[in-house]
N, C-alpha and C positions, 0 to 999 in steps of 0.2 A: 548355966542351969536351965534357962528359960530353954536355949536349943535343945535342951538332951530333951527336956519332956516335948517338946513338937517332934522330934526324931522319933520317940517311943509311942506317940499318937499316931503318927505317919503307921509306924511297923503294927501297932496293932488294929487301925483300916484295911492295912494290906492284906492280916491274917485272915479279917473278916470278909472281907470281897474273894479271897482265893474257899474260906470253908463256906462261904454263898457260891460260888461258883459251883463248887463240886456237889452243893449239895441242891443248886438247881438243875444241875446238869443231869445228874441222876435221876432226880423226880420228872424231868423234860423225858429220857427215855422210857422211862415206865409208863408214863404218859400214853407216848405216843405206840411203844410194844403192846400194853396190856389194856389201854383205855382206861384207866386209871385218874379219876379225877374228874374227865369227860374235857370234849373243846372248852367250855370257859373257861379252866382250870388250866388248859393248855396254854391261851391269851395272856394268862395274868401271867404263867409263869416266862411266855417267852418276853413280857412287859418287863419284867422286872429284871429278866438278863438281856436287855436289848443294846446296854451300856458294855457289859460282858462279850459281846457277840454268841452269846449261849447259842441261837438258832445255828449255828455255823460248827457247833461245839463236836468232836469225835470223840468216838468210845478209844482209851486208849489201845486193847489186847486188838479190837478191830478195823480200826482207824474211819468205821463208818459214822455218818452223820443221823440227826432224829432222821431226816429227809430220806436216805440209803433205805429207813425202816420203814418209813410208809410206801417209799414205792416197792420193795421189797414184800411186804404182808397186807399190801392192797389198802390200805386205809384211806380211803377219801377224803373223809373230812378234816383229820390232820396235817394231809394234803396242802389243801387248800390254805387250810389258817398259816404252814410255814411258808408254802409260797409267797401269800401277802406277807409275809414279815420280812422277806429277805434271802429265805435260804438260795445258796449256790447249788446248783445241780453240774456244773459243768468244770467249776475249778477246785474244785473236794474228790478224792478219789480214797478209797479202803485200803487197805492193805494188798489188795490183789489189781490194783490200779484200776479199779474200777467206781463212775459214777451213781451217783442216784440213777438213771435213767437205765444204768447196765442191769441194774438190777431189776424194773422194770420190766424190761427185754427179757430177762434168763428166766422171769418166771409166769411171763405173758402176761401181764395186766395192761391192756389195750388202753382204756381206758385212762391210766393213770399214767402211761407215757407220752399221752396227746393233750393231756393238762399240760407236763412238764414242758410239751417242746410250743404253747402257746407265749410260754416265758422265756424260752430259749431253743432260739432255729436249732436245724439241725446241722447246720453247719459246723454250728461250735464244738462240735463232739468231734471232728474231724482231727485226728492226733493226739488226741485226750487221754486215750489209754489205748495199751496194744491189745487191745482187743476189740474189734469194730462190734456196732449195734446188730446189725443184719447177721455178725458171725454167732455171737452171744445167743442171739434167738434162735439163730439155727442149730447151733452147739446141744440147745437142750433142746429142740423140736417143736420150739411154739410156731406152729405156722400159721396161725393166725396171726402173731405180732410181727411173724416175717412177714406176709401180704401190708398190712399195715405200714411197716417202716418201707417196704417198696412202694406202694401209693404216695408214701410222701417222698418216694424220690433217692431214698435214703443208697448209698454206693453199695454196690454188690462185688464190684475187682478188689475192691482192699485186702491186703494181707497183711497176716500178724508178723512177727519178728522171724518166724519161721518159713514164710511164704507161703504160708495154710490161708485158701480164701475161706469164704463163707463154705462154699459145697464143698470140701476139704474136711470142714470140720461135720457138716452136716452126711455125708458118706462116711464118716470115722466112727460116730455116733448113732449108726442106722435110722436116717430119719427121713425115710421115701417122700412124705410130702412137702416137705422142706425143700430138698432137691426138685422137684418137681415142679416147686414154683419158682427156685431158682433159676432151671432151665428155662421155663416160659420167661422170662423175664430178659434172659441174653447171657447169662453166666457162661464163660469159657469152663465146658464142659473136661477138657484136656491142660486146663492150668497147670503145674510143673511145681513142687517144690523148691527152695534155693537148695538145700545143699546133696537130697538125692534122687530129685528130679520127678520123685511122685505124683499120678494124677491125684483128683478122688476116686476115680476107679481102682486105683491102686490099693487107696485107706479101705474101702469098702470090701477089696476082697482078701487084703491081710489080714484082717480083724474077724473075717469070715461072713461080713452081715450081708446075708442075702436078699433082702428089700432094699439095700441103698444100690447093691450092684445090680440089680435086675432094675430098678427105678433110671439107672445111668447108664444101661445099655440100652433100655427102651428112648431115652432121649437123648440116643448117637452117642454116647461115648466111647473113645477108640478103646478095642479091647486088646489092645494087640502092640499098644505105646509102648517102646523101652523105658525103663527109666534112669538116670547115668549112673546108676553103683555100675561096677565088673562087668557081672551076669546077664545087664542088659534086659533085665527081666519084664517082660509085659504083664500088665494088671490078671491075666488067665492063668501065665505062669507064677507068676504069685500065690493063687489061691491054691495051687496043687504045690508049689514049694513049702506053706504052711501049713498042709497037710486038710486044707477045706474041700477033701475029695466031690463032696456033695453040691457043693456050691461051685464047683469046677466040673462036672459034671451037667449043672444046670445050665451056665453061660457057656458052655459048647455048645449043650443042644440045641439054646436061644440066640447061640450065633451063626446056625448052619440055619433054622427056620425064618430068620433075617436074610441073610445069603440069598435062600429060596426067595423069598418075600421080592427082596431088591431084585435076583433075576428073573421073576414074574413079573417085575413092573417093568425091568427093562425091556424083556419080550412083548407085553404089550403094548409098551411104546413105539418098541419097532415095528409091529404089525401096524400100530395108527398110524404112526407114519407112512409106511408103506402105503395103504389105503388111501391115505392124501396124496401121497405122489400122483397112485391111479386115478384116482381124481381129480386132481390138476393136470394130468396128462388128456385125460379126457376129455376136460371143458376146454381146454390148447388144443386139439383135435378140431374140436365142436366149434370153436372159435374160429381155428385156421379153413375148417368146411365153409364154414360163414361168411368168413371175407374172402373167399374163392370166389364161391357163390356172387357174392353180391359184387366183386372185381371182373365177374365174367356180364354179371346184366349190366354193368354199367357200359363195359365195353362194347357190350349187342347196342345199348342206347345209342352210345355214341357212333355207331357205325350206323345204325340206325337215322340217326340225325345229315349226319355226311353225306348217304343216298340220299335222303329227301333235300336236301343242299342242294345236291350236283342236279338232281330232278328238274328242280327248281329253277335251277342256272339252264338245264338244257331247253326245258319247254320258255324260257324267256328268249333265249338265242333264237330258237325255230320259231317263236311267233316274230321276233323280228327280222327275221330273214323273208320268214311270208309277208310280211309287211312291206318289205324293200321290193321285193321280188311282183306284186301286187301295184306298185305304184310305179315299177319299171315296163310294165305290162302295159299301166294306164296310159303313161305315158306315149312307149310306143304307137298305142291304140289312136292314140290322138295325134298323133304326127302323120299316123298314117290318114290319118283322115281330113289332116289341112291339105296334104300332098294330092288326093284326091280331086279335092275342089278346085 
């Protein structure tokens, strides 16, 4: 008897923690959606579900967290108070596999994703969901939060489950300064889909969007890739296969005035060049006059030198031959003159 009423005390704790749950759970999101209460109210209420793991708690139809909704609709200050309590940004993902921070990212709140990654590197996002940070921002054009997550370093190669990089999705979704800063950054402008071998040049002129394709032929994208369906078809032939006369129209024009462009520069490369040759052919001239020049005074020196040598040698030979010849004379002179006496 005594067990059945602690079993029926036990069941109805239980009922009361499960209708406390749902119904903190609730007032937690209203909360932090609609300000509702205001932060103190927020405190007490994540206090009182801290035993619950309420801060951790998901909506069930969306599987996001209170956390998804503030960095989702910018909330600062509810921010902050879940961070200190605990919440997870990195191992909670929505129904569309995505974290708090994704969320952040897709709708540019700079700000409230440099909170998040003070509590969590950005490393840890690394596989977390198929969809990268840098792709998400660029998906929806925030190119501020793209500069941002590249200042921190953040990968720009990664691809989703499709082979779609960042500038994949950011040329699908016509978003020229996106790509823009992707390119200044190192992004492989001719990336490749896995299964039919698409650039972003490709997405950009299927879709017909003429800012993402002129943004990606001004920053060297080949216009002229195959990609491996059949057809073999290049990102140009594309846009006239889908019938974007205009926009195939325009990247012809933009690719013969390029053409020009690169065969102006290479003409006057070859003229500089040329001019350098002449120029270095001419100080090699001026050079070789030079050491002529100074190869031939050297030789005059030295011959120069040689005569006064031999000069040298001869007026010392003849003064001692006069010398010899002088004291041969003396002598005689004197013999004859003992002979004499």
């Amino acid at each position: 008897m005594i067990d059945s009423e602690k079993s029926d005390e036990l069941d109805s704790n239980a009922s009361v923690n499960v209708y406390e749950s749902v119904y903190l759970k609730q007032i937690l999101f209203e909360n932090v959606k609609d300000g509702i209460g205001g932060i103190q109210n927020l405190r007490n209420i994540l206090r009182q579900g801290s035993i619950l793991g309420l801060v951790n708690a998901q909506e069930e139809d969306t599987g996001m967290t209170a956390l998804h909704y503030a960095c989702q609709m910018d909330k600062w200050d509810e921010l902050l108070v879940l961070l200190e309590a605990g919440a997870d940004a990195v191992g909670i993902v929505d129904k569309y596999g995505h974290t708090a921070l994704h969320k952040a990212a897709q709708h540019g709140h700079i700000k409230i994703a440099l909170e998040v990654l003070k509590y969590f590197p950005l490393e840890c996002f690394d596989g977390v969901s198929k969809d990268t940070l840098v792709g998400m921002a660029a998906s929806h054009g925030q190119a501020r939060m793209l500069k941002a997550l590249l200042d921190k370093s953040a990968g720009f190669h990664e691809r989703n489950e499709l082979g779609e990089t960042a500038l994949h999705l950011a040329a699908k979704f016509n978003h020229p300064a996106c790509i823009r800063q992707l390119a200044a950054a190192g992004a492989d402008l001719n990336a490749a889909t896995h299964l039919h071998g698409h650039t972003p040049f490709h997405y950009a002129t299927m879709h017909g969007n003429v800012e993402a394709a002129l943004a990606l032929q001004c920053a060297g994208a080949d216009l002229h890739k195959p990609d491996t369906l059949p057809l073999r078809s290049s990102p140009l032939e594309a846009a006239k296969d889908c019938g974007h006369w205009r926009l195939y129209n325009m990247l012809l024009k933009e690719d013969r005035r390029l053409l020009k462009v690169e065969f102006n520069k290479l003409k006057k490369s070859k003229q500089e060049a040329e001019q350098t040759q002449r120029e270095l052919n001419y100080r090699t001239m001026k050079a070789r006059s030079q050491l002529t020049k100074i190869a031939t005074e050297l030789s005059l020196k030295q011959e120069l030198e040689r005569n006064f040598h031999t000069n040298q040698e001869d007026k010392r030979r003849r003064q001692k031959e006069l010398e010899l010849h002088t004291k041969r004379s003396s002598n005689t002179t004197l013999k004859t003159a003992a002979s004499e006496k």
